[in-house]
Backbone bond lengths (Angstrom), bond angles and torsions (degrees), N, CA, C in turn:
res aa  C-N    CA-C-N  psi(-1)  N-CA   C-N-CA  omega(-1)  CA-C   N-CA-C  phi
1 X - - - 1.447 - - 1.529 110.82 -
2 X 1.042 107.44 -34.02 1.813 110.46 179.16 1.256 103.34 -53.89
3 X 1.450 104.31 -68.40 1.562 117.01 -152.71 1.801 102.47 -68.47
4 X 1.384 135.04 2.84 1.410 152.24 -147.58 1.655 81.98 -104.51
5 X 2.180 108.52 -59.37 0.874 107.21 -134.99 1.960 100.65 -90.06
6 X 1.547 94.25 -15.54 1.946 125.66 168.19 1.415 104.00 -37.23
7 X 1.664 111.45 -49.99 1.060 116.75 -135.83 1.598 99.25 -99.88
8 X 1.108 110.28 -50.68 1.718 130.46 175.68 1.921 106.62 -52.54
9 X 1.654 106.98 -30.25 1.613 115.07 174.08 1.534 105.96 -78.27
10 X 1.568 123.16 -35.49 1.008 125.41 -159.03 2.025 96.66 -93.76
11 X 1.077 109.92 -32.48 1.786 108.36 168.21 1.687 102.01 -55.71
12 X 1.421 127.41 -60.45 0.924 121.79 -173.17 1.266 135.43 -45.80
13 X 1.240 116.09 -47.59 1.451 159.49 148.47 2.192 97.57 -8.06
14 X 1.442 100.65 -65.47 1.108 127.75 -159.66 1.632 114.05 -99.33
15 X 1.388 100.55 -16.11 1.626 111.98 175.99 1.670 93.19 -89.40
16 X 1.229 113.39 -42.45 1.859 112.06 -156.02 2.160 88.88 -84.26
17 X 0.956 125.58 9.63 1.511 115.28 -169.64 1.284 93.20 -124.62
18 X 1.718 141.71 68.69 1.136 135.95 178.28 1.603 105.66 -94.09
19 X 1.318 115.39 126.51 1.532 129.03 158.25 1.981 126.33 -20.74
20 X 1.686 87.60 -25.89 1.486 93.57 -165.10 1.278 103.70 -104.65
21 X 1.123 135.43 1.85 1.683 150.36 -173.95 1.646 106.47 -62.04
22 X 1.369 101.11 120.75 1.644 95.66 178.36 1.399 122.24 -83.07
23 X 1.325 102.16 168.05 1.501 115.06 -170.55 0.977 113.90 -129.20
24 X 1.464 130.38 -178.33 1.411 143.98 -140.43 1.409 100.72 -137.42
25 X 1.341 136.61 68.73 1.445 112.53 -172.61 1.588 117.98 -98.24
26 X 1.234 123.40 112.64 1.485 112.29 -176.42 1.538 109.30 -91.79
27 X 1.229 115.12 37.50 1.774 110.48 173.64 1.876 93.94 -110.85
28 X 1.583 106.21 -1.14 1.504 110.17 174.38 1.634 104.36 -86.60
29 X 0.899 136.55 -44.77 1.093 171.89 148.95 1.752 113.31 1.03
30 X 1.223 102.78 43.80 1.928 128.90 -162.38 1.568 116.05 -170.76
31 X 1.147 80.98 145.71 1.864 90.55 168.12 1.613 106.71 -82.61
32 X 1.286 99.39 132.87 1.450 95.16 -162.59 2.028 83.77 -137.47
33 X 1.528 105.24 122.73 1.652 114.45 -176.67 1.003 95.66 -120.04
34 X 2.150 95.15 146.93 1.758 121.36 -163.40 1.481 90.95 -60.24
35 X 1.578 116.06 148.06 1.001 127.07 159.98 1.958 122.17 -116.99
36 X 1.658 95.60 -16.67 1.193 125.64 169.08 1.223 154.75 -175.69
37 X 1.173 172.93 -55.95 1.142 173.97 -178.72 1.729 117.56 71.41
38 X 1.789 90.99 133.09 1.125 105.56 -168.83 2.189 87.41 -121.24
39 X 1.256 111.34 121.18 1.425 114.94 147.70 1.573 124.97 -167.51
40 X 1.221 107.84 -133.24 1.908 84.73 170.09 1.403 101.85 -126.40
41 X 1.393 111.90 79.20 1.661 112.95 158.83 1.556 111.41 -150.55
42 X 1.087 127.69 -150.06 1.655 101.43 -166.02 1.839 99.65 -155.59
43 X 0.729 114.92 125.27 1.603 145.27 -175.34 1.429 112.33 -69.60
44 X 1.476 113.07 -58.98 1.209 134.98 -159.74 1.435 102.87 92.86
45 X 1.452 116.39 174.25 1.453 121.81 -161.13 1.794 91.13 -93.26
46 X 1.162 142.24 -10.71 1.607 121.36 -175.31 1.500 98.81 -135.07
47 X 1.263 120.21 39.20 1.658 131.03 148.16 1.113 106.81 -49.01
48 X 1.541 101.01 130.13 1.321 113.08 -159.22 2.105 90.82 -114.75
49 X 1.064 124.29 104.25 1.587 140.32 -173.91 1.938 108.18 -90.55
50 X 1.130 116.42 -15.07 1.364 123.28 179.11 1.101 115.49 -59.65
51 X 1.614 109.17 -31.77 1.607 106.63 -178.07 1.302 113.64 -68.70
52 X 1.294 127.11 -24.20 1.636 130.90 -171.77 1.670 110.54 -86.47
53 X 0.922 113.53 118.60 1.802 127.35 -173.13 1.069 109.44 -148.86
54 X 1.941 107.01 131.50 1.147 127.26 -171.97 1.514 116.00 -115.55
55 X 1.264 139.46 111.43 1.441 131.22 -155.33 1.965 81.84 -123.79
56 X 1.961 97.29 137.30 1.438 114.33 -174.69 1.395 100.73 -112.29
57 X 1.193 117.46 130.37 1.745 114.98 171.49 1.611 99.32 -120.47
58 X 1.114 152.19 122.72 1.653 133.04 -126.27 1.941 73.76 -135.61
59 X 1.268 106.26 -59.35 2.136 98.51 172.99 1.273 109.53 -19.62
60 X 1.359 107.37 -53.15 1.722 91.80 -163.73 1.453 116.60 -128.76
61 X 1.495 92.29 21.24 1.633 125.69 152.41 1.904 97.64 42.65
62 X 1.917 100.73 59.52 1.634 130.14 141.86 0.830 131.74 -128.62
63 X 1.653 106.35 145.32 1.479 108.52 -161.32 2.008 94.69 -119.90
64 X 1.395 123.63 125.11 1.098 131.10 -171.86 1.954 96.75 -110.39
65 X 1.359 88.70 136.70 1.838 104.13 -164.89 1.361 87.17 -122.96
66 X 1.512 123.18 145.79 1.194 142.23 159.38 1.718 102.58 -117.18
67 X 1.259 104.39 101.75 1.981 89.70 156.96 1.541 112.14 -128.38
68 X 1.580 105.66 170.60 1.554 116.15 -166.76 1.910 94.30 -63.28
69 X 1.391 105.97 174.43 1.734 84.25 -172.27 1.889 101.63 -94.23
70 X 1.246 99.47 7.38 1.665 107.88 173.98 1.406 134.34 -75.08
71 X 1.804 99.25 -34.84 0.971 122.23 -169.00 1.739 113.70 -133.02
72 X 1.203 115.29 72.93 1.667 114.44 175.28 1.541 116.96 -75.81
73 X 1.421 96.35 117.11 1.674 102.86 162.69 1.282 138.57 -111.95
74 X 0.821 123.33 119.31 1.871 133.67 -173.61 1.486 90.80 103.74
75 X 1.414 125.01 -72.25 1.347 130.69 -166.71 1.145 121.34 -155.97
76 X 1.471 134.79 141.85 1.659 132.20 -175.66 1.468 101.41 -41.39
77 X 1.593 105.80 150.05 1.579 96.01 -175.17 1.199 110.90 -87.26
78 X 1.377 103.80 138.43 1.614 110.90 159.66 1.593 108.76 -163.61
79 X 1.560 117.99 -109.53 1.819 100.43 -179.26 2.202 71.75 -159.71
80 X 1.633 85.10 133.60 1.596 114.87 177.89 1.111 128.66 -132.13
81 X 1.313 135.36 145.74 1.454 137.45 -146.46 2.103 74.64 -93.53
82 X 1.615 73.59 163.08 2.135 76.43 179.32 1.452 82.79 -148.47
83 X 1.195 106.43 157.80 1.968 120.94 154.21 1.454 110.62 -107.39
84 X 0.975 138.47 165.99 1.346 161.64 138.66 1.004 139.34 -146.64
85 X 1.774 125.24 139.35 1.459 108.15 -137.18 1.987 69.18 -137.82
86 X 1.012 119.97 6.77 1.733 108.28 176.31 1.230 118.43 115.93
87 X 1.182 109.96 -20.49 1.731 125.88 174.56 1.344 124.05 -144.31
88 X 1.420 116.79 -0.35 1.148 119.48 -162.82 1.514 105.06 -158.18
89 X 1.703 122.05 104.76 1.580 136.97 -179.63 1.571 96.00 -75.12
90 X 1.507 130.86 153.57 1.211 131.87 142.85 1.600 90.56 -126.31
91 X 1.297 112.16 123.97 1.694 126.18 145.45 1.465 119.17 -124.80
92 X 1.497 111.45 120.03 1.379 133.19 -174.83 1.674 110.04 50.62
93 X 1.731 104.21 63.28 1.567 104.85 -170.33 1.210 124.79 65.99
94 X 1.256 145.20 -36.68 1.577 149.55 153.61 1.760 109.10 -31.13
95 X 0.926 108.16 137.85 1.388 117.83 -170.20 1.963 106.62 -119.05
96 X 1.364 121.57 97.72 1.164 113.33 172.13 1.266 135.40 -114.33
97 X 1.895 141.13 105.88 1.170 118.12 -173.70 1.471 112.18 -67.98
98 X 1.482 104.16 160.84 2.058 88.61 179.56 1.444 86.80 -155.10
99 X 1.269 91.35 175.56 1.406 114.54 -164.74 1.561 127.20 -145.51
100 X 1.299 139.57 105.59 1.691 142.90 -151.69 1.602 104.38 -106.62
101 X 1.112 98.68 100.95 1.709 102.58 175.46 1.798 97.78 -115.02
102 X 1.606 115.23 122.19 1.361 117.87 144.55 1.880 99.74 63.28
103 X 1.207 121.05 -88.15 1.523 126.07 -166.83 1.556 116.77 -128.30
104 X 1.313 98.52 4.60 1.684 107.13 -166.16 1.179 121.77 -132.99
105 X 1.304 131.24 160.13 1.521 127.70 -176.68 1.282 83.80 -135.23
106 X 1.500 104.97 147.24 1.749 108.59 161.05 1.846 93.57 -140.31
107 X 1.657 90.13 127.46 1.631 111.91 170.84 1.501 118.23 -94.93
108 X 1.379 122.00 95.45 1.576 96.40 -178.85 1.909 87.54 -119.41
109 X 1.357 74.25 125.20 2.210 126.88 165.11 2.316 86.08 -26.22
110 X 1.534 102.92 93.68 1.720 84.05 143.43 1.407 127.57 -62.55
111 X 1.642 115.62 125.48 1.315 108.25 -163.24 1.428 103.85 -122.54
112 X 1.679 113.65 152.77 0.952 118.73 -168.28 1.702 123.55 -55.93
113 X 1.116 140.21 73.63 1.516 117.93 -165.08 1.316 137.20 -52.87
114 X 1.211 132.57 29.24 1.699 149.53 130.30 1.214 128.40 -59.30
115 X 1.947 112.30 -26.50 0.912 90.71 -161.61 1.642 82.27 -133.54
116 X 1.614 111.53 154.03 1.475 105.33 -152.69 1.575 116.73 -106.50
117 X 1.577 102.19 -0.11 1.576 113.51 -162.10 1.444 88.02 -101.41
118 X 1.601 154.68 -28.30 1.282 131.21 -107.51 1.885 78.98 -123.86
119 X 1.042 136.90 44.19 1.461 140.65 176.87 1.594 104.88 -104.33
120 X 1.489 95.40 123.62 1.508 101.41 179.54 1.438 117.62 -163.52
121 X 1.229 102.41 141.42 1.671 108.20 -176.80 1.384 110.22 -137.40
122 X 1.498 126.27 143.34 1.388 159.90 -174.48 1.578 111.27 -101.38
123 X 1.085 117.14 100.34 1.515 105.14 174.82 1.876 83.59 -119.98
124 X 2.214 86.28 136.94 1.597 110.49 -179.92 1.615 103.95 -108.53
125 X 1.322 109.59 158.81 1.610 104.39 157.63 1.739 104.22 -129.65
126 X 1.065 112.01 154.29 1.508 104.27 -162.35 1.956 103.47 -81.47
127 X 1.191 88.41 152.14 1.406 98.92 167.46 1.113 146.51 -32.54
């Protein structure tokens, strides 16, 4: 009976600690404006990326996008439910790992690996 009851504490243990469990991050938690983009399509050399701004409210886990109406990034602007689990954004199905150093966020696009063009990354500096 112990070892029944060991075992059923120790499943739990390991059922309630899932990898995919969201989180709360308040270092998201800023308006953070494009400063650039790196992928394979072309800007021109005096693309202007300022207009696109992404503001994180992580409480009630939305993410509100401003872009120019020429140029939409991540998603047409408006305000979208997001997950984050600590390493990994989903907004509107898009899958992004990212990364917060000091003044910056960088989003780079999980991309499909079949297909060889669809690689892309967003680096923000905060507001």
């Amino acid at each position: 009976m112990k070892k029944a009851i060991f075992f059923l504490a120790t499943l739990l243990v390991f059922v309630g600690c899932s990898s995919d469990d969201e989180i709360e991050n308040p270092e998201l938690n800023q308006t953070w404006v494009l400063n650039n983009v790196i992928c394979f399509c072309f800007f021109g050399d005096d693309f202007d990326f300022n207009a696109h701004k992404i503001t994180f409210n992580s409480a009630e886990k939305t993410v509100t996008i401003e872009n120019s109406v020429d140029s939409p990034f991540i998603a047409p602007a408006g305000t979208y439910t997001y997950s984050d689990n600590g390493e990994v954004i989903e907004i509107e199905g898009k899958q992004y790992t990212y990364d917060i150093k000091e003044n910056s966020l960088n989003l780079h696009f999980v991309d499909e690996p079949l297909i060889a063009d669809d690689e892309i990354t967003y680096y923000y500096l905060k507001n």
